[in-house]
Structure formats: structure tokens, C-alpha cells
N, C-alpha and C positions, 0 to 999 in steps of 0.2 A: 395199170397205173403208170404216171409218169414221173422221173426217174431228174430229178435237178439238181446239179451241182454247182457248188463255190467252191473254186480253188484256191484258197486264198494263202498270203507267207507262213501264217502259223499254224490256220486250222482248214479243213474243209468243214464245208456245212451243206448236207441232203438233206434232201427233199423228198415227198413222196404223193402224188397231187393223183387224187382222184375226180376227173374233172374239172372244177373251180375249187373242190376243198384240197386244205393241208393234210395228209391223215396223218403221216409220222415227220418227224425232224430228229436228227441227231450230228454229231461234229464229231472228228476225228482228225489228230495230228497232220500236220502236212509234214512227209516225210520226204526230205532231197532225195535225192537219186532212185526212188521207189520204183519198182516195174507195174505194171499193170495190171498183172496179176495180185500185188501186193497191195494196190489202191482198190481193186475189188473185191479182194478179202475184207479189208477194214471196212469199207462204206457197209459192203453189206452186212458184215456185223455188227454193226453201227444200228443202223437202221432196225433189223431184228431186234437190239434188245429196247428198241425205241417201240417194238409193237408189230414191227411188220414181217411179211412171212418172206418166204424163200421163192419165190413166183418171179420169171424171170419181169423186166418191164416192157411195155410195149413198146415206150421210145424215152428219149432221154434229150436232156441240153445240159448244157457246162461254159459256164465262164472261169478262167484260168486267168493272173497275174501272175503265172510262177515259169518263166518262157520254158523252163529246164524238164516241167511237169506236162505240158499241154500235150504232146504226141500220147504218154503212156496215160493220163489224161481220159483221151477221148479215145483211146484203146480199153481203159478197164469200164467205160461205159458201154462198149462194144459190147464186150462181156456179161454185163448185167441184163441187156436187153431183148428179148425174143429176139430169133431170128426173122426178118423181114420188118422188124421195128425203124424206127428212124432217130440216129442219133445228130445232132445238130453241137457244135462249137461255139458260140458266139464270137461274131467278128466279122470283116467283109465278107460281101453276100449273104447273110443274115437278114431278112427285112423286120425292122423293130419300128416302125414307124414313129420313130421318132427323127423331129426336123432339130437336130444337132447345130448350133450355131458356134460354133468354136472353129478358132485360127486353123487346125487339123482335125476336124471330124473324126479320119480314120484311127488318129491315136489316142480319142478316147477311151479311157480301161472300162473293158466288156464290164467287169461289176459296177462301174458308172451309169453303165448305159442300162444294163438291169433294175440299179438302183432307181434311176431315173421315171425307168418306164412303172417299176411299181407305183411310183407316188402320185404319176399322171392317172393312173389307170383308179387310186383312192381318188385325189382332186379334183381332177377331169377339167383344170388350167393350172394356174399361179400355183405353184407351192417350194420347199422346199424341205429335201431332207438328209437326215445326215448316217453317214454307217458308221459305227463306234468297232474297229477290228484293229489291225496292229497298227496302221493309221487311221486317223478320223478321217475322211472325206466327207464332202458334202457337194448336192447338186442345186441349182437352182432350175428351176421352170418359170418361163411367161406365159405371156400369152397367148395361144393357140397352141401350149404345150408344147413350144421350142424349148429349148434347151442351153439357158443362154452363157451357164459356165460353170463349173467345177471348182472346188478347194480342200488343197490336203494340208492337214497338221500331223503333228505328231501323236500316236495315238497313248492312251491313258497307261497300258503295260508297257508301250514303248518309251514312257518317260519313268517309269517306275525302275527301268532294268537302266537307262542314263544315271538313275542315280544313284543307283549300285553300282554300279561300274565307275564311275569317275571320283561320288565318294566315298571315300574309304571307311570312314567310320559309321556311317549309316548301313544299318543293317537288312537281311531279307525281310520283307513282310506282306501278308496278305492284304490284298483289295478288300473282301469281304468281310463282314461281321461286325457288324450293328454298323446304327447311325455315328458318323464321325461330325464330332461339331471343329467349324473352322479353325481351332484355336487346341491345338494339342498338347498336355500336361505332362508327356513326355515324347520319346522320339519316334516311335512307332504312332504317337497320336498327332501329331506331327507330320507325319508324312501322308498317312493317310487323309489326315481334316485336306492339306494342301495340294493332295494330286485331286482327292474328288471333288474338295469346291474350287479348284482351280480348275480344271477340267469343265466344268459344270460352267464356271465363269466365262469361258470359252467361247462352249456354243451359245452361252446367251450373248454375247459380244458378237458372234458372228453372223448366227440367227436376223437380230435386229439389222447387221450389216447387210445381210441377203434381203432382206425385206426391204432396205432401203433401195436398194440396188435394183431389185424388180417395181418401184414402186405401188405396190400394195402391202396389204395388212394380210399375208397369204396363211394357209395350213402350212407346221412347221412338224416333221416328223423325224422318229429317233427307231433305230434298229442296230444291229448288230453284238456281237455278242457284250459290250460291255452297255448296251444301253437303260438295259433296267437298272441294273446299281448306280451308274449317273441322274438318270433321271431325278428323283428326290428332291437332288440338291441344284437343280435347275431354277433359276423363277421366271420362264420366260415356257408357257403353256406347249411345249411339246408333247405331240400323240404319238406313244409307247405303237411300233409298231417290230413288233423282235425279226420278223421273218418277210419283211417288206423286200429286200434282193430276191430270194426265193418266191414271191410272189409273179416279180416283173420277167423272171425268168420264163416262170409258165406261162405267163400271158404272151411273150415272144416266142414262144412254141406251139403254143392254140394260134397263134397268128399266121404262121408258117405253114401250121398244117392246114389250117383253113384255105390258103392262098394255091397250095399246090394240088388241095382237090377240088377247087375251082376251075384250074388249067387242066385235068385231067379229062 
């Protein structure tokens, strides 16, 4: 099986692809300073109690935002993979075939261009989607599935934790648990009605704005970990797609290996 990682500021999220199928997923803390030893313990425990066995992997890919994590990174996928496997980083020299049309190509964030590629690889043109993690991003595609620009907000725990920090008399509270209607009866109802249909309000504001920007009426899709709880309270028809990044990962690694045992 193969073996995909997100490294992302608060969580990692694996993968476990047998061929074109998902068979396990599971997320795990992203922890600073961690060795790689330490990043292979947790994935793989991870993963295990998500279903899958102890079998080392064949090959592996990983995209990384975390600059401080990527060496030990793609040392603990070393780790994970049979000997003679192939592990891949994403980043130059990578071929993702995707035609990147932004000011800096090379500084697109690898979970961009992941994200990207899974939605081209759903749509097969026009679309655009967004990952809901400690920020929201979002990618657009046109047409011939270029790639015509990227947009980051702030993400849904990361306005949550702003406004615990700043105010003081708002208290902790969970995201989850039940429907919040816009209009809160007290102050946990409150914050919740107004991060998730604000948030919600969001992507519909920005959705219709990507749409306008590609001019078409494209597919509009939603992943990441906070996407299924947003969704709901959306009104703008987003397709629930939770593991869409780990998708476009494996598809940039069936790309890769296809390509090098072509030249072989």
C-alpha cells in the first residue's frame, strides 16, 4: 500500500491507498520539534487503530507547511516504507502536471498543489475547492486545468482560539454538538451560531467570488477537517469531499511512478 502524508501546523492527516482506493485515514497532533522516530510512531499508530496492520509500505509522498518538520518528515516516511520503496516530498522536481499560473509557481504550498490536483483529477476542468484546516485555503482551476490562484483566510479554530485570546470574558467552547441556529440565546450559543454561519457565510461569499473570477458556473468542493460540520450551514451547493488533499497526493505519486517506469 501506499503511504500519504499531510503535514500540516496542527494535525497530520494519513493516508493509506491501495491502488485508486482510500483503505484507512487517520490524523495525529503535529508535534514541534518531533524526531522521526516520533512521527513514525504516532502515524503508525494512527493508522492501526484506523484498521490497518503493521506491513511496512511500498512507497510513500508527503507534503509538509511545517519548514521545522519536513527533514524528520520525510525521514519517518523512510522509516515506514519497505526497503527499496520510494519516498517522494512534494515540491521542485516533483512532476504534478499541473500548469500553475501564479506570480511564483515554485512558492505554491505543496498542500495547494495537492489540493489542487485532487479536484482537477474529480472535475477534469473548471472547478474550485477549498480545505477547511487551521486556515481555510482555497484553489481555483480554469481551463485546461491551470491553476489560476489560491486564497487563504483565517481558519474556523483559528478564529475560535482569537477570540479567546483577545476576549476575555468569552469563555472555552466546542465547535460541535448539534445544529447552532444563527441567533444565540446565550453566549456559548452565541459564538457558536456566529463562527459556524459566519464561517459558512464565507465560503459562500467567496465560492460565488471564485466562480465569478473563472467565469463559469464550476464544481465547488469542501474537505478538510472542519468541512463536514461547516457544510450544513452553507447555501451555496458544495460537494463534501473530507480526503480530497490525500487524494491528489496519490494521484502525484501514480504520476511519478508511472513516468519513471516509462524511462526505465
Amino acid at each position: 500500500m501506499l503511504l500519504v502524508l499531510n503535514v500540516g501546523n496542527t494535525a497530520i492527516s494519513a493516508g493509506a491507498f491501495a491502488g485508486e482506493e482510500l483503505r484507512f485515514v487517520a490524523q495525529t497532533a503535529t508535534r514541534k520539534g518531533a524526531t522521526a522516530f516520533d512521527l513514525a510512531l504516532h502515524i503508525r499508530q494512527a493508522l492501526a487503530l484506523a484498521g490497518g496492520g503493521e506491513e511496512p509500505f511500498s512507497g510513500a509522498i508527503l507534503s509538509c507547511v511545517v519548514p521545522s518538520l519536513r527533514q524528520a518528515a520525510a525521514e519517518a516516511a523512510d522509516l515506514l516504507v519497505r526497503p527499496g520503496g520510494r519516498r517522494l516530498v512534494l515540491g521542485p522536481g516533483v512532476k504534478t502536471g499541473l500548469d500553475i499560473r501564479t506570480q511564483n509557481p515554485a512558492a505554491t504550498g505543496s498542500d495547494l498543489v495537492a489540493l489542487a490536483v485532487g479536484a482537477l483529477t474529480l472535475a477534469g476542468g473548471p472547478c474550485a475547492a477549498f480545505s477547511l484546516g487551521t486556515a481555510t485555503a482555497a484553489v481555483a482551476l480554469g481551463e485546461g486545468g491551470a491553476l489560476r490562484g489560491t486564497a487563504v483566510m483565517p481558519g474556523l479554530a483559528l478564529s475560535l482560539e482569537a477570540l479567546r485570546e483577545r476576549a476575555a470574558c468569552l469563555p472555552e467552547i466546542a465547535l460541535e454538538g448539534g445544529f447552532a441556529p444563527p441567533l444565540g440565546s446565550d453566549t456559548v450559543g452565541a459564538m457558536r451560531g456566529g463562527l459556524l454561519h459566519g464561517h459558512a457565510a464565507m465560503l459562500d461569499g467567496m465560492a460565488e467570488r471564485l466562480q465569478e473570477a473563472l467565469g463559469t458556473d464550476c464544481p465547488l468542493y469542501l474537505c478538510g477537517r472542519w468541512a463536514a460540520l461547516v457544510q450544513p450551514y452553507c447555501r451555496v451547493p458544495f460537494l463534501l469531499k473530507e480526503h480530497l488533499l490525500l487524494r491528489g497526493l496519490a494521484a502525484i505519486y501514480r504520476k511519478n511512478t508511472a513516468e519513471r517506469q516509462r524511462g526505465e
